[in-house]
C-alpha positions as CSV (number, residue, x, y, z in Angstrom):
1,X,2.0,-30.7,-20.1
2,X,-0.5,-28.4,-19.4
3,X,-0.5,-26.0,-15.9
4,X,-3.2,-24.1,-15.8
5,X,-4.3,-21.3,-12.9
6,X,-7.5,-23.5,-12.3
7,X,-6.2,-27.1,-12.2
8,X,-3.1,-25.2,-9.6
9,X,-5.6,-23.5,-7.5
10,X,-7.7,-26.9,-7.3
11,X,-5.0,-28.7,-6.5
12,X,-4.1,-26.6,-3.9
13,X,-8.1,-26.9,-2.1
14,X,-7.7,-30.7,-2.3
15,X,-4.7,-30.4,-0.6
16,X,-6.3,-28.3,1.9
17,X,-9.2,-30.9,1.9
18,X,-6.8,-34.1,3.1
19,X,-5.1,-32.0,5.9
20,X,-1.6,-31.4,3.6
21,X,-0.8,-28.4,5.1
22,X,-1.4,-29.5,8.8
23,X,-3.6,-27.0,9.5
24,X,-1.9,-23.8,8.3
25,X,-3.1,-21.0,6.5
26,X,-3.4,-21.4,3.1
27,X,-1.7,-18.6,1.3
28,X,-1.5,-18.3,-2.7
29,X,2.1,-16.4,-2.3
30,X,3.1,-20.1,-0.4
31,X,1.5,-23.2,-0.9
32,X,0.1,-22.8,-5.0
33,X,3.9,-21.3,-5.9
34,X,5.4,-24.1,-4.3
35,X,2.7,-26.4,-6.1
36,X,3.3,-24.5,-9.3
37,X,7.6,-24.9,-8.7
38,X,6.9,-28.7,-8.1
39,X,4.7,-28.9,-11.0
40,X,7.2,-27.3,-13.4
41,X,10.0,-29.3,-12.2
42,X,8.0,-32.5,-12.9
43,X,6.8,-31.8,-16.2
44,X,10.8,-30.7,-17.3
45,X,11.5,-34.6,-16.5
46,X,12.0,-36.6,-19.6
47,X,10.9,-40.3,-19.1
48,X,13.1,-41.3,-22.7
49,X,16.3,-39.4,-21.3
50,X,16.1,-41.4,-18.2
51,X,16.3,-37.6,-16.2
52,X,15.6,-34.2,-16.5
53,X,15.5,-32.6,-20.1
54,X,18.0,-29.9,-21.1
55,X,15.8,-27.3,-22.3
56,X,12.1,-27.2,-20.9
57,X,10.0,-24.5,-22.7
58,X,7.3,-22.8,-20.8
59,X,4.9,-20.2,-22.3
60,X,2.9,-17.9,-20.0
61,X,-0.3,-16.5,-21.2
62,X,-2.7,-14.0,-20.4
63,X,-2.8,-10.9,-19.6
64,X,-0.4,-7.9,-17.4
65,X,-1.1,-7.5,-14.0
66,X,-3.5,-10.6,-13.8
67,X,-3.8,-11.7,-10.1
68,X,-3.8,-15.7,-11.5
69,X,-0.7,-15.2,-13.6
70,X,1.3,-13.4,-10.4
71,X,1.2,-17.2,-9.5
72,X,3.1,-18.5,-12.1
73,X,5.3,-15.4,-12.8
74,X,6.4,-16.2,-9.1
75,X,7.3,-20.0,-9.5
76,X,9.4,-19.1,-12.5
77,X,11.0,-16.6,-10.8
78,X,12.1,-19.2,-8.3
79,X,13.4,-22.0,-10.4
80,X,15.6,-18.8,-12.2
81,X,17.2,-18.4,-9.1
82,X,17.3,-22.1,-8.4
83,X,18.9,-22.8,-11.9
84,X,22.5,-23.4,-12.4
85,X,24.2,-20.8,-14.4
């Protein structure tokens, strides 16, 4: 699977398009980290193990302090504290 900063941030204006967020602001710190958690947690399910995969492998690119990768490093951040130790 393949999340990228564009195909998040576009997701996140269609949603905005079709009324998704009932009218609310449309914050990158809310709605695209929540997108991004959703979209993590979707691509760690494995359709042959009839669940969710043991180990799901996620490699972040680019570059320190980038404003599009604060997105991501957010989301992850999130499902680490979410995760069972």
């Amino acid at each position: 699977h393949s999340i990228t900063s564009g195909k998040l941030l576009g997701q996140v204006l269609q949603n905005e398009r079709q009324h998704k967020y009932l009218g609310q602001t449309v914050r990158l710190t809310k709605q695209a980290v929540e997108l991004d958690v959703e979209l993590i947690t979707r691509a760690a399910e494995c359709p042959t193990c009839r669940g969710k995969a043991d180990v799901c492998l996620i490699e972040l690119g680019g570059a320190v302090g980038d404003w599009d990768a604060e997105i991501h490093l957010e989301a992850l951040r999130r499902l680490q504290r979410a995760a069972p130790m």
